[in-house]
Backbone of each chain as ProteinMPNN parsed JSONL, in Angstrom:
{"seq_chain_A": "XXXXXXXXXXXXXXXXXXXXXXXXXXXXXXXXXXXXXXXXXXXXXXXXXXXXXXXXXXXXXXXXXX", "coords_chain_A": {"N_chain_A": [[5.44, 15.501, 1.614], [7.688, 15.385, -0.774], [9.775, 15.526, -3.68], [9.214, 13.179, -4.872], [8.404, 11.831, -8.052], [6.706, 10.464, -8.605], [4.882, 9.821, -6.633], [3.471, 12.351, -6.706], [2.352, 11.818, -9.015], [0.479, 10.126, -8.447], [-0.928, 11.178, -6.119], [-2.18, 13.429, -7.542], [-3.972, 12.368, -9.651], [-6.727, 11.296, -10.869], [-7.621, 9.082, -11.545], [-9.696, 7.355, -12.88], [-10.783, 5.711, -14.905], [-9.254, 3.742, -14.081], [-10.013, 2.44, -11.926], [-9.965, -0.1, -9.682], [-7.864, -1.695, -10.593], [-4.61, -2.205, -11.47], [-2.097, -0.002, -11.197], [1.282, 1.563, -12.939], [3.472, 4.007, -12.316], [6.011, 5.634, -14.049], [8.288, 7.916, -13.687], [6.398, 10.431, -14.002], [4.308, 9.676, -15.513], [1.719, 7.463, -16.722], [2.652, 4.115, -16.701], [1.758, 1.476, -17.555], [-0.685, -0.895, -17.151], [-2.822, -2.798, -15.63], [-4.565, -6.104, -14.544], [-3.625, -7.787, -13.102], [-0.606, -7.483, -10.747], [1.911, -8.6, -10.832], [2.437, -8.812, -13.651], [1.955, -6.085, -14.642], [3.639, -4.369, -13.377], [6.15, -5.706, -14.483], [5.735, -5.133, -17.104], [5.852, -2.517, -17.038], [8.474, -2.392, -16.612], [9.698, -3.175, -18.88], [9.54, -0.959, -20.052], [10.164, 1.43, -18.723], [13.374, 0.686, -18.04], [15.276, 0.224, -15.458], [14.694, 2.54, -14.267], [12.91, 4.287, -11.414], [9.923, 2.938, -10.16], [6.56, 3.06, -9.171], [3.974, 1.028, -8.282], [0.701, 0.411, -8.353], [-2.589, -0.213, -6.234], [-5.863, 0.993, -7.86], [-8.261, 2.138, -5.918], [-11.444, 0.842, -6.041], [-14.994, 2.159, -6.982], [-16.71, 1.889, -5.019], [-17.639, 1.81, -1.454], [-15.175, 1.169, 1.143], [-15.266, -1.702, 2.678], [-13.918, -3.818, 4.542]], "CA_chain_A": [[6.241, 14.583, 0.8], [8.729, 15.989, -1.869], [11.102, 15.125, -4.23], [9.118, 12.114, -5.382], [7.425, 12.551, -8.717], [5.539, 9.112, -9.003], [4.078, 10.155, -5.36], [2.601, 13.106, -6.875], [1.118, 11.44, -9.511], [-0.883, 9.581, -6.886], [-1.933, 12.199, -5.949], [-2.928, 14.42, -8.666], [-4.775, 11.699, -10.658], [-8.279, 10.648, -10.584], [-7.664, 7.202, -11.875], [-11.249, 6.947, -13.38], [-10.775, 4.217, -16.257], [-8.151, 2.189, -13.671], [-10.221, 1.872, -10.56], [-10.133, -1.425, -9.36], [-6.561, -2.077, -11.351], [-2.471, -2.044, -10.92], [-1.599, 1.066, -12.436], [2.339, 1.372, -12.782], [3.883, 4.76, -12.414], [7.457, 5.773, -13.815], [8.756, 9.553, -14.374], [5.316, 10.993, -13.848], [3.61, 8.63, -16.656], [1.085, 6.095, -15.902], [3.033, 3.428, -18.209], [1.129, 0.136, -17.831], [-2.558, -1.002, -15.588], [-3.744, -4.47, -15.389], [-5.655, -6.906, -13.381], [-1.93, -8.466, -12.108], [0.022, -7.254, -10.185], [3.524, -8.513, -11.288], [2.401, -8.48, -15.162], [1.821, -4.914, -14.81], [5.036, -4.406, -12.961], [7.226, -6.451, -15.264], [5.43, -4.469, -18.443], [6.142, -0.889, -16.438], [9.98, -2.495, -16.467], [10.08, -2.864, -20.278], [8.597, 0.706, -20.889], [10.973, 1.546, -17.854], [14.183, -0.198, -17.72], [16.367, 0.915, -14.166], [14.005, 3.716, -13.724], [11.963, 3.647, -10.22], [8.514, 2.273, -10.806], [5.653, 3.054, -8.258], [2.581, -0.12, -8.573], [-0.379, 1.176, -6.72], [-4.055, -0.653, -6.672], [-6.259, 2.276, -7.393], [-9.664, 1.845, -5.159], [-13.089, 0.821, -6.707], [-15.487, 3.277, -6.479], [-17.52, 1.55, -3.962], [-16.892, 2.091, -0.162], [-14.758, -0.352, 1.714], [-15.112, -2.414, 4.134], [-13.255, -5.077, 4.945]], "C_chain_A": [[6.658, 15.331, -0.453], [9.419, 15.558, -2.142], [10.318, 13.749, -4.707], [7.576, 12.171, -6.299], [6.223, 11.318, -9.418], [4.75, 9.557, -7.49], [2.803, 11.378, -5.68], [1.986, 13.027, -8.074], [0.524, 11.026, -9.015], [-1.235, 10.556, -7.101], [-2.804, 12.972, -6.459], [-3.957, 13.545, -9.29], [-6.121, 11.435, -10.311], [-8.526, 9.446, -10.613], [-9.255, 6.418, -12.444], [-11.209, 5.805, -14.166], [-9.933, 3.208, -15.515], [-8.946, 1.973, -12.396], [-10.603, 0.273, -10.523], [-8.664, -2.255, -10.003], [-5.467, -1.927, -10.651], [-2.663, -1.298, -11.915], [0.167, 1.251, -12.217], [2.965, 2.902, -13.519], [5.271, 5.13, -12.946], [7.613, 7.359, -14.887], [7.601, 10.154, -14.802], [4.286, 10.807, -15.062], [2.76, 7.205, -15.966], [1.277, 4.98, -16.98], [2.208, 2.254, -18.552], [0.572, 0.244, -16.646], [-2.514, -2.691, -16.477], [-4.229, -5.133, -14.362], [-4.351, -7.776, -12.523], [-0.985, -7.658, -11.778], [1.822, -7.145, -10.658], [3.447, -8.733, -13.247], [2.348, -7.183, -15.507], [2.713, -4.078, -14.688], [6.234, -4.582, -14.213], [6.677, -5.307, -16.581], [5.933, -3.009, -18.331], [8.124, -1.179, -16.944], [10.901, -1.987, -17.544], [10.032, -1.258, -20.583], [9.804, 1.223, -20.015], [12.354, 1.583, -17.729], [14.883, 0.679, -17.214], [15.757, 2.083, -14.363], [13.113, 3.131, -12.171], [10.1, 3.491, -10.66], [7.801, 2.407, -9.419], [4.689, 2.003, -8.759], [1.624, 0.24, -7.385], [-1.668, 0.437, -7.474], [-4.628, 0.055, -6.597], [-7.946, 1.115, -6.595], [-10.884, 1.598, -6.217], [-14.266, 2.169, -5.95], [-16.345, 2.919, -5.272], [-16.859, 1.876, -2.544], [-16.235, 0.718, 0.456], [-14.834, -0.609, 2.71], [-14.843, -4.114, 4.086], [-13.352, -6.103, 5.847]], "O_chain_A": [[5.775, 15.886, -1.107], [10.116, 14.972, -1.314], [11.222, 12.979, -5.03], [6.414, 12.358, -5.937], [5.352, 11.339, -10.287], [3.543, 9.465, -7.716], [1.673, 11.42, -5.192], [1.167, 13.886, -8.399], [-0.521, 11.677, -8.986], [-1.817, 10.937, -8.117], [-3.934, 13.22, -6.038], [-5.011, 14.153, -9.473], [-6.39, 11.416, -9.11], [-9.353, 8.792, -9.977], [-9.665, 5.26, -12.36], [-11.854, 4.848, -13.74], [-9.771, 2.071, -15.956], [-8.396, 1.142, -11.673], [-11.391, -0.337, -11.246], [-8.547, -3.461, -9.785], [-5.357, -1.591, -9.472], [-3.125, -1.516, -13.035], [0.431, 1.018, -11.037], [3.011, 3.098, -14.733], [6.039, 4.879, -12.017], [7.298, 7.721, -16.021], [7.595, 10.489, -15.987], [3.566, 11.717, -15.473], [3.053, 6.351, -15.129], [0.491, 4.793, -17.908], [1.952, 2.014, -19.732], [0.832, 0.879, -15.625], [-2.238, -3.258, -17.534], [-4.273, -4.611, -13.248], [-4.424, -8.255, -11.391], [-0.469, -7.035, -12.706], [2.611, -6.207, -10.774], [4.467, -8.774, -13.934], [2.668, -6.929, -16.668], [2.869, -3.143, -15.474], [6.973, -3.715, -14.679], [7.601, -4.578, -16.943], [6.353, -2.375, -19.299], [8.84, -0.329, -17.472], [11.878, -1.241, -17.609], [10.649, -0.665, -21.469], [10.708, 1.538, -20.79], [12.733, 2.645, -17.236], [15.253, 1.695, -17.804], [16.588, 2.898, -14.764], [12.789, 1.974, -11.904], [9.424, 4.099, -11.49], [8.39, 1.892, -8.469], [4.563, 2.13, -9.976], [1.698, 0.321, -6.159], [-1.877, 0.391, -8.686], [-4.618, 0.515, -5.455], [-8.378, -0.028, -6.752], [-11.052, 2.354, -7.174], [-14.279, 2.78, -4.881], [-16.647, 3.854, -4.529], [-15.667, 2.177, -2.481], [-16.637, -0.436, 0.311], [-14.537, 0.082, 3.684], [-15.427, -5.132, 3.715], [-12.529, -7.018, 5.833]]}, "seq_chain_B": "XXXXXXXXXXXXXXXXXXXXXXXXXXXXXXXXXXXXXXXXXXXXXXXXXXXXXXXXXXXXXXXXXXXXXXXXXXXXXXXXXXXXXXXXXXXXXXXXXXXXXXXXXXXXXXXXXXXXXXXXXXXXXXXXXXXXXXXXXXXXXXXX", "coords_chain_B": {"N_chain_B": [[10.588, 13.664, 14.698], [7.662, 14.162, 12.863], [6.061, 12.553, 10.086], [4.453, 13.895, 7.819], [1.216, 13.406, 5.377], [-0.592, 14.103, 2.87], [-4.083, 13.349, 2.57], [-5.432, 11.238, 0.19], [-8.005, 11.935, -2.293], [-10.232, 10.352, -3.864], [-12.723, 10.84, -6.371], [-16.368, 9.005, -6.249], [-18.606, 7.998, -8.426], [-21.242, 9.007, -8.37], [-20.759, 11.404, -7.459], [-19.496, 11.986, -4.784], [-16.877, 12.904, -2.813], [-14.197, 10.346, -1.606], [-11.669, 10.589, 1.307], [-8.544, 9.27, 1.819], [-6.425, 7.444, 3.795], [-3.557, 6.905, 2.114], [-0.072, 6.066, 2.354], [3.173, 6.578, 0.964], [5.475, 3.396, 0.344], [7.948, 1.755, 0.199], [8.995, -2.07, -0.409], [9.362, -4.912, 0.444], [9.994, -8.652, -0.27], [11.778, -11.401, 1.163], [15.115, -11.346, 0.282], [14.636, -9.739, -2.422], [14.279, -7.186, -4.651], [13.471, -3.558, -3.822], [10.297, -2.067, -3.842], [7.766, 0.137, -4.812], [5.02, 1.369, -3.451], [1.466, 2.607, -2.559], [0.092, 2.593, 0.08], [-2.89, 1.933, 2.143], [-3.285, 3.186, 5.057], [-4.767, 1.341, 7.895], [-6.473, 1.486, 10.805], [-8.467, -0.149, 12.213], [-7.834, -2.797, 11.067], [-6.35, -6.078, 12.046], [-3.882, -7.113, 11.215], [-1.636, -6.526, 8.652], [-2.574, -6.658, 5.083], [-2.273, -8.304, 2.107], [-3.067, -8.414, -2.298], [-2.973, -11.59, -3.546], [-1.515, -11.741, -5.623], [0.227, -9.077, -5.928], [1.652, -10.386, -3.657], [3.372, -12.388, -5.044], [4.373, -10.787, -6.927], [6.354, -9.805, -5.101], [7.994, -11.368, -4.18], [6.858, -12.964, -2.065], [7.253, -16.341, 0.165], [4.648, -18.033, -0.078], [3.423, -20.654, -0.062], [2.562, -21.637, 2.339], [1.031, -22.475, 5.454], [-2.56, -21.968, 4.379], [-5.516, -20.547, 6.218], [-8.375, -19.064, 7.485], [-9.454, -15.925, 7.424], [-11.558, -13.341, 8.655], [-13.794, -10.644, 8.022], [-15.627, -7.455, 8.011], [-16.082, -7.428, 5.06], [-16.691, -10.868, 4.803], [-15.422, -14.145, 5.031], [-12.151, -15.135, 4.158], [-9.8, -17.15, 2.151], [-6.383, -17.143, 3.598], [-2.601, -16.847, 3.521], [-0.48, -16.625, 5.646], [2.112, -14.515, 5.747], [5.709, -12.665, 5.749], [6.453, -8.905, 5.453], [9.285, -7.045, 4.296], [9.411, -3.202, 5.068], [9.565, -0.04, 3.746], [9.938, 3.3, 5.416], [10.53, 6.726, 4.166], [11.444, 9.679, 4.35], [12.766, 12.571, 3.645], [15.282, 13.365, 5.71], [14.601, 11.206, 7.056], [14.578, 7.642, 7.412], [12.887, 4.433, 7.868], [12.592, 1.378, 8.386], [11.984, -2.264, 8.474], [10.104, -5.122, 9.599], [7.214, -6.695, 8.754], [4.322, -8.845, 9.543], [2.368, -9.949, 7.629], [-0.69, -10.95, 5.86], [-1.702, -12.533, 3.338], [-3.796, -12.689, 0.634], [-5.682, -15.04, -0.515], [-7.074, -15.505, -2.526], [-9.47, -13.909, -5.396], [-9.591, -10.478, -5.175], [-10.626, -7.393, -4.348], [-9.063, -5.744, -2.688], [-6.773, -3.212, -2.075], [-2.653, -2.732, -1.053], [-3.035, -2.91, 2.486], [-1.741, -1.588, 5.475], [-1.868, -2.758, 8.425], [-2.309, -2.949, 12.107], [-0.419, -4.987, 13.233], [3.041, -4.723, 14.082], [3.104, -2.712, 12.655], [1.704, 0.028, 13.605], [3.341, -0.066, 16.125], [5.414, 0.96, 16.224], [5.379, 3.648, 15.031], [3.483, 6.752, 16.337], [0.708, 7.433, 15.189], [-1.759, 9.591, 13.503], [-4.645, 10.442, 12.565], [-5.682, 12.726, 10.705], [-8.768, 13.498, 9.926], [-10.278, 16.171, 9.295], [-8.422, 17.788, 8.573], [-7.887, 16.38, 6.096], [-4.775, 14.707, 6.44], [-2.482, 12.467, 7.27], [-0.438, 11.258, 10.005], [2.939, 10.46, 10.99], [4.478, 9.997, 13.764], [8.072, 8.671, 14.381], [8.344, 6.191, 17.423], [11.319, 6.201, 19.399], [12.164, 2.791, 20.296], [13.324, 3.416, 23.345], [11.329, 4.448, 24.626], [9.121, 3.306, 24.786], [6.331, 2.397, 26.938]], "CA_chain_B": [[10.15, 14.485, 13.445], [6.552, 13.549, 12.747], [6.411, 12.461, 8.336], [3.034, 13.83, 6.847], [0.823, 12.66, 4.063], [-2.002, 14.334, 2.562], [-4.98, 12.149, 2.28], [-5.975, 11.019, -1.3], [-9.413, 12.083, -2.618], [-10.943, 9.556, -4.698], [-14.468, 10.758, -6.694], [-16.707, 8.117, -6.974], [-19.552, 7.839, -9.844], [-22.187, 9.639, -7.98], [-19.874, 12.53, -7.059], [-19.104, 11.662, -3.017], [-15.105, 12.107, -2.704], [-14.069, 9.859, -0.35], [-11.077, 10.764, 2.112], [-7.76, 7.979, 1.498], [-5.533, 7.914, 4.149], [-2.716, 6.208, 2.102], [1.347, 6.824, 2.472], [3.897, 5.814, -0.211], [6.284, 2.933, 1.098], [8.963, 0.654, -0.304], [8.429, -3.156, 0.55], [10.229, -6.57, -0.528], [10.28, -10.081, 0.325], [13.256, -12.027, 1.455], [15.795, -11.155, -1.151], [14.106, -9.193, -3.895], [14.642, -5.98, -4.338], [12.609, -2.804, -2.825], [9.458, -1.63, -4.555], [7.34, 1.83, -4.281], [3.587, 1.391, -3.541], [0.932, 3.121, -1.894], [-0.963, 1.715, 1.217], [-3.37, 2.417, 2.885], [-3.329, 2.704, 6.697], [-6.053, 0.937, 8.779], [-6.138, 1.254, 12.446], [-9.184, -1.518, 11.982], [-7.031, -4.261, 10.942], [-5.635, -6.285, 13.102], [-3.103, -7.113, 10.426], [-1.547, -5.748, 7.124], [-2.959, -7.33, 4.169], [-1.671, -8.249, 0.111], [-3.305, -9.384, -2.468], [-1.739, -13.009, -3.627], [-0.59, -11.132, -7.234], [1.418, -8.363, -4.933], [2.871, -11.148, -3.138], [4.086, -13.095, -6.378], [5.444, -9.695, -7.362], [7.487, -9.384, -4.06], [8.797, -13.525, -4.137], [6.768, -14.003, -0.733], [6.722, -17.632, 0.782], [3.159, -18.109, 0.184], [3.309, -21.773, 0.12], [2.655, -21.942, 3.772], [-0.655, -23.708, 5.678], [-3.784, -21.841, 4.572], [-6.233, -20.402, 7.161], [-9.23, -18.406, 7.31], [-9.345, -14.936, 7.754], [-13.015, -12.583, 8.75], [-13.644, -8.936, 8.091], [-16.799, -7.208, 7.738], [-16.239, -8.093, 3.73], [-16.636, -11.835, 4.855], [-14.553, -14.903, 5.418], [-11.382, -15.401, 3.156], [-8.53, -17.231, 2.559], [-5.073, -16.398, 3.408], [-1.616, -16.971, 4.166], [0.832, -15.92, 7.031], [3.853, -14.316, 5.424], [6.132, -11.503, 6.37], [7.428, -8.295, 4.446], [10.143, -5.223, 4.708], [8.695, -2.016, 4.436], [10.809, 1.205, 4.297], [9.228, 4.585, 5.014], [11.33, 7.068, 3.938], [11.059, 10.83, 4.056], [13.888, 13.745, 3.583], [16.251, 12.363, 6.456], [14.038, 10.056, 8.322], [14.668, 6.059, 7.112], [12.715, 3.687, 8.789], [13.013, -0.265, 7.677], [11.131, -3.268, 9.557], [9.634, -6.312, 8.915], [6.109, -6.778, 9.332], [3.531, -10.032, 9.321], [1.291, -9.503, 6.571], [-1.75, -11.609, 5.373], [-1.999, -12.717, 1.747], [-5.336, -12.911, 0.319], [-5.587, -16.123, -1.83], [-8.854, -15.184, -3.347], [-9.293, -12.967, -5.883], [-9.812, -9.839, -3.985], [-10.831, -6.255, -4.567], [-8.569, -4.817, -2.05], [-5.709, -2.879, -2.19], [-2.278, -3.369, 0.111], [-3.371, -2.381, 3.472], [-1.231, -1.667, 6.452], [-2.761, -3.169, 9.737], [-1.759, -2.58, 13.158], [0.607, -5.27, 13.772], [4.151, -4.733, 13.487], [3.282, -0.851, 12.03], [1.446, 0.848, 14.734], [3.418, 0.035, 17.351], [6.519, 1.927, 15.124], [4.771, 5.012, 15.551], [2.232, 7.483, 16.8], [-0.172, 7.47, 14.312], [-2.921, 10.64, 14.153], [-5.307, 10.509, 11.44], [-6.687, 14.194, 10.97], [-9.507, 14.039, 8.626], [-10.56, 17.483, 9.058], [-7.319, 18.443, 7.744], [-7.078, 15.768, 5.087], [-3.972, 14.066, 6.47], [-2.533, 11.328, 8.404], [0.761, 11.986, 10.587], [3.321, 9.211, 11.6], [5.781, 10.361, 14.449], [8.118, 7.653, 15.163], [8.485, 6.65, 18.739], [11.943, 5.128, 19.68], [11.982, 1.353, 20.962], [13.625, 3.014, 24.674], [10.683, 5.316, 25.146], [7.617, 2.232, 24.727], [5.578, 2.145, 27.962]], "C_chain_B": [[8.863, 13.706, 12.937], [6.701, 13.843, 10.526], [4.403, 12.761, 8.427], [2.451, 13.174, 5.703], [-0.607, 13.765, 4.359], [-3.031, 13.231, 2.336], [-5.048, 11.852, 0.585], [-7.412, 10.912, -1.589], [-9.747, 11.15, -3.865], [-12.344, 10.331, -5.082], [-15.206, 10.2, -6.872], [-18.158, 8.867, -8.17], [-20.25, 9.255, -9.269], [-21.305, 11.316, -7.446], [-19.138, 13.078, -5.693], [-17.688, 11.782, -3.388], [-14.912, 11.241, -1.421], [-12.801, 9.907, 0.062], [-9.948, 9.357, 2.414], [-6.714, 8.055, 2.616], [-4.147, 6.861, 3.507], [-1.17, 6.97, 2.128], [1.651, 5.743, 1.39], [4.978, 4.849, 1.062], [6.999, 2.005, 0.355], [8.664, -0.899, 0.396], [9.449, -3.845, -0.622], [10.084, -7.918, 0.327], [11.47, -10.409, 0.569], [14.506, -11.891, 0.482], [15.793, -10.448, -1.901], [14.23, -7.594, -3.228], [13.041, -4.736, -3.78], [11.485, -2.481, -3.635], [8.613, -0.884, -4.0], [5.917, 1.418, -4.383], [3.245, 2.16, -3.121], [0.183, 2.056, -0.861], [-1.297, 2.623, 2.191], [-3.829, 2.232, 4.231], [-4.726, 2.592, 7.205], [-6.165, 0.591, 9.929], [-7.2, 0.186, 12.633], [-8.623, -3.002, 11.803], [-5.904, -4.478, 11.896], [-4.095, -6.409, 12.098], [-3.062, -6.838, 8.747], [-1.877, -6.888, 5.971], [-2.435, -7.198, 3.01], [-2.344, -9.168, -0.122], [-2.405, -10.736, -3.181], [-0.744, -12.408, -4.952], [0.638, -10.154, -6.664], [2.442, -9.829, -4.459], [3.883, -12.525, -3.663], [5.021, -11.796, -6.52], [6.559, -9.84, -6.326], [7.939, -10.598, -4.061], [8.564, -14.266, -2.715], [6.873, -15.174, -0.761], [5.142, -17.489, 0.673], [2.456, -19.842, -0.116], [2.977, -22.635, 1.448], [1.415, -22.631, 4.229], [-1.716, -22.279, 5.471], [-4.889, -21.538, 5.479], [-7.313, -19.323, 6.26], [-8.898, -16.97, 8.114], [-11.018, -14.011, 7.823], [-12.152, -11.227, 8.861], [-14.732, -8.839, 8.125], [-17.048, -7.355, 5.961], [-16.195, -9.558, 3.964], [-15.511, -12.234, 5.211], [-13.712, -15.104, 4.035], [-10.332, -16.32, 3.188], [-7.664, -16.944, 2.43], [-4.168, -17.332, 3.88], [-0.894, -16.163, 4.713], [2.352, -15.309, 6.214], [4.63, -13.001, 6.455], [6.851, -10.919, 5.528], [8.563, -7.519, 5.153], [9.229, -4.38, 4.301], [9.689, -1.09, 5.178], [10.068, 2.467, 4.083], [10.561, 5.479, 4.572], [10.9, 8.665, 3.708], [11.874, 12.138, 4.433], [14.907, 12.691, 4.307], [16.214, 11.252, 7.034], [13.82, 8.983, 7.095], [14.321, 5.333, 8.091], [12.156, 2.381, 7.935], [12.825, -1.444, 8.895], [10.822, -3.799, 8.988], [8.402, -6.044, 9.477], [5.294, -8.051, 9.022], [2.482, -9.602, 8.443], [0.406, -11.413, 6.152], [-1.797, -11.742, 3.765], [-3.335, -13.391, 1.287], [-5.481, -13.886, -0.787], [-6.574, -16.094, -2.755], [-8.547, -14.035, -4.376], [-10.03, -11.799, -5.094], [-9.848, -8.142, -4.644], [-9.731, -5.322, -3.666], [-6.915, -4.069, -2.162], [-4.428, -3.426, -0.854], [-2.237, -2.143, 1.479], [-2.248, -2.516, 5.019], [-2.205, -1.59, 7.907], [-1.917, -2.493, 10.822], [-0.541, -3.281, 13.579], [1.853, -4.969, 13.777], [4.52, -3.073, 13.025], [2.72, -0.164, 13.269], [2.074, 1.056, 16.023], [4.998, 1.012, 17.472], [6.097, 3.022, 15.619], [3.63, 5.614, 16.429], [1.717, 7.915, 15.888], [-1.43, 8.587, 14.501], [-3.454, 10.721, 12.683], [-6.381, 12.29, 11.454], [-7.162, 13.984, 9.931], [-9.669, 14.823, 8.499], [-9.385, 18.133, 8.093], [-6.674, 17.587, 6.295], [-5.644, 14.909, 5.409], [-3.347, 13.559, 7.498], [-0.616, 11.768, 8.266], [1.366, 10.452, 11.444], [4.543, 9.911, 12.371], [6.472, 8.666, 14.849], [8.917, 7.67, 16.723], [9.962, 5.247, 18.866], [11.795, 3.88, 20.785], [12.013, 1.828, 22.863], [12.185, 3.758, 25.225], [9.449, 4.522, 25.119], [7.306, 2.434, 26.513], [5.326, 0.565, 27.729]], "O_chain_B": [[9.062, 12.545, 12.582], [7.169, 14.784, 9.884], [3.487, 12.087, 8.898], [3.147, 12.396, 5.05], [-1.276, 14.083, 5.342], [-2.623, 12.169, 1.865], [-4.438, 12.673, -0.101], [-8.043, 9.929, -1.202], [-9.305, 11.55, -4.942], [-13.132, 10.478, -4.148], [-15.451, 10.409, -8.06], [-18.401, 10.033, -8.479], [-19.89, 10.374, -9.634], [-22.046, 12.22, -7.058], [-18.484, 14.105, -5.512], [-17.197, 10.959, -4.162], [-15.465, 11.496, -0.351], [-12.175, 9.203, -0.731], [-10.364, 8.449, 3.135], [-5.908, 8.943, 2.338], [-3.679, 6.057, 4.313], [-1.042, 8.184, 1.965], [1.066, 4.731, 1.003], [5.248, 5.242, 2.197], [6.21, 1.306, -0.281], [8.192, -0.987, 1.529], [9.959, -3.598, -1.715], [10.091, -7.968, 1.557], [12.349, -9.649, 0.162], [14.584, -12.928, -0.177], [16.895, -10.197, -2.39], [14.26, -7.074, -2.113], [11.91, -5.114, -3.477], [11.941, -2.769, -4.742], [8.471, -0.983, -2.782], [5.569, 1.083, -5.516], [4.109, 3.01, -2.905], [-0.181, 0.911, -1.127], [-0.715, 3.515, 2.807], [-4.601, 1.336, 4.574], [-5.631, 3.413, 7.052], [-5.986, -0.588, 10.232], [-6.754, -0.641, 13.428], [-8.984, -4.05, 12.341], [-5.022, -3.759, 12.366], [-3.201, -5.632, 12.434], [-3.957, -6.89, 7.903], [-1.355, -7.997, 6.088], [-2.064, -6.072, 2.679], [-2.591, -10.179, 0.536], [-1.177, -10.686, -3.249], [0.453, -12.625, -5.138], [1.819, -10.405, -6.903], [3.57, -10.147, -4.835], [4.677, -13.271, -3.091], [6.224, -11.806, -6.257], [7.703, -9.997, -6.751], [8.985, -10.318, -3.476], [9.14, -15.219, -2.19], [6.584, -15.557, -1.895], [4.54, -16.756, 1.458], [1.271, -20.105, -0.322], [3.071, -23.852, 1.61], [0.785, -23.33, 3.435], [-1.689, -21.484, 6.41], [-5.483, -22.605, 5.629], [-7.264, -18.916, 5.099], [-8.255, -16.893, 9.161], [-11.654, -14.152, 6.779], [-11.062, -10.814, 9.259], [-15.338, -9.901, 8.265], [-18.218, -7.389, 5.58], [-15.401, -9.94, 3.104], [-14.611, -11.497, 5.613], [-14.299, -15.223, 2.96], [-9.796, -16.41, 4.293], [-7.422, -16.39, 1.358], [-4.489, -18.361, 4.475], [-0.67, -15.027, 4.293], [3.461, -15.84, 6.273], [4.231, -12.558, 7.532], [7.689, -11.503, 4.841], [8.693, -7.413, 6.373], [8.389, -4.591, 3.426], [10.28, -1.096, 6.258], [9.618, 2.805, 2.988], [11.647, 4.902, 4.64], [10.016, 8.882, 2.879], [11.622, 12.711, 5.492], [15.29, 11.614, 3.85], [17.097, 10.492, 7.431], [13.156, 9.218, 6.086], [14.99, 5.296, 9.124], [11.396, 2.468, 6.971], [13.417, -1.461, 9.975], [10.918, -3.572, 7.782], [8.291, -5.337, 10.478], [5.672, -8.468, 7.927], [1.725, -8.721, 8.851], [0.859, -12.557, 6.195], [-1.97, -10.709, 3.118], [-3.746, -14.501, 1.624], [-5.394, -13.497, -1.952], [-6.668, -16.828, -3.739], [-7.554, -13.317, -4.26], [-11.007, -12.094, -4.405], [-8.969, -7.831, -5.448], [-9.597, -4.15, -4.018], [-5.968, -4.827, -2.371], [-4.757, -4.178, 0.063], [-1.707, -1.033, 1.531], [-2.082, -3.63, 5.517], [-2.964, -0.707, 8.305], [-1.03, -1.672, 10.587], [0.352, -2.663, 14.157], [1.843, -4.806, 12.557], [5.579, -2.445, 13.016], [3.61, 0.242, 14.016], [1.736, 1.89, 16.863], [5.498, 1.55, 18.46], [6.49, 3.366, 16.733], [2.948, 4.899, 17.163], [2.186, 8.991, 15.517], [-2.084, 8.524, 15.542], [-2.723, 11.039, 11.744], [-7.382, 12.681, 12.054], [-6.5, 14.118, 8.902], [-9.356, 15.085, 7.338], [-9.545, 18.828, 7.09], [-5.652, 17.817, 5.648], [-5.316, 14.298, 4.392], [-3.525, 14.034, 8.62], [0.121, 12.199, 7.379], [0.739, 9.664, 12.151], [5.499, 10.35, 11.731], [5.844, 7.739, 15.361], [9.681, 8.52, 17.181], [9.889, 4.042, 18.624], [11.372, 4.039, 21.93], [11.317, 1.236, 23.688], [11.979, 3.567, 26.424], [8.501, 5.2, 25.516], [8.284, 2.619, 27.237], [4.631, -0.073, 28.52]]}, "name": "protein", "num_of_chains": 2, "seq": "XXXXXXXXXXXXXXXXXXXXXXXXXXXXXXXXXXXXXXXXXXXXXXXXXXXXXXXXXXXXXXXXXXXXXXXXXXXXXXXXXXXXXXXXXXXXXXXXXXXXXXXXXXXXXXXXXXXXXXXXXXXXXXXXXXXXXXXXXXXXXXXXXXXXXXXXXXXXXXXXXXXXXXXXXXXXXXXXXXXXXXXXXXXXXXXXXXXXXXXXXXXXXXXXXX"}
């Protein structure tokens, strides 16, 4: 995967202080995290505006099972 | 043309990484425009899961009848909706609807792509050894 630079923040990050959160990616910045989903979103927008915005739930550290 | 993904290493506390197989994917509800997540694929689930805050963000229908849903994390409830999801990678565009589960509970989980609706899209090969999960897709005339 190339050419997409909110993808490789995924990747690169550790996400230690957001696990279990919405973290909200735009232009390789992690702009806004919260416990909602579309409040975290909408706040990424402001910081954002008509930029592309990645929203990713990072994992808790625990194992999952579903 | 088979689309790669490296896995995503998570560290937890104790220092275990644990092995993610998620891909990036675009998704929307009826209307609303496209949005960039990550999810993570689960050949375990029978179907793809969101939790209810995701599916406010996207403008699902989630007003629908209520049921129960089991996992090995217990019994929950959910609703029946359905999203778009668009993979997308150099030339290859691929755009479908899928039945997804909305988790009405508050819920630890991230959004998970199940089998319905996605697996049957591709040929799915999860190489852990190598860290990463491989989606060839298989056209509709070539299904057995």
């Amino acid at each position: 995967m190339s050419g997409n630079s909110n993808y490789e923040v995924f990747m690169k990050e550790g996400f230690g202080k957001y696990k279990g959160k919405w973290i909200a990616i735009c232009e390789k910045n992690i702009v806004s995290s919260g416990e909602n989903a579309k409040e975290t979103f909408e706040k990424a927008q402001g910081i954002c505006p008509g930029k592309k915005i990645m929203i990713v739930k990072i994992p808790e550290e625990h194992t999952m099972i579903y | 043309m088979a689309i790669s993904y490296r896995y995503k290493n998570i560290k937890r506390e104790d220092g275990v990484e644990r092995k993610l197989p998620y891909i990036p994917i675009n998704v929307r509800g009826s209307g609303s425009s496209w949005i960039e997540t990550m999810a993570l694929v689960d050949s375990g689930a029978d179907v793809s899961v969101i939790p209810k805050d995701f599916a406010e963000l996207l403008g699902l229908d989630i007003g629908g009848k209520r049921e129960k849903a089991n996992g090995l994390g217990g019994e929950v409830e959910v609703v029946n909706s359905f999203m778009q999801i668009n993979i997308r990678y150099k030339h290859e565009s691929y755009t479908f609807s899928i039945p997804v589960q909305v988790i009405m509970e508050k819920t630890r989980i991230p959004v998970i792509l199940g089998r319905d609706g996605f697996f049957d899209k591709f040929i799915i090969e999860f190489d852990h050894y190598a860290e990463r999960i491989k989606l060839k897709n298989v056209p509709t005339g070539n299904r057995i």
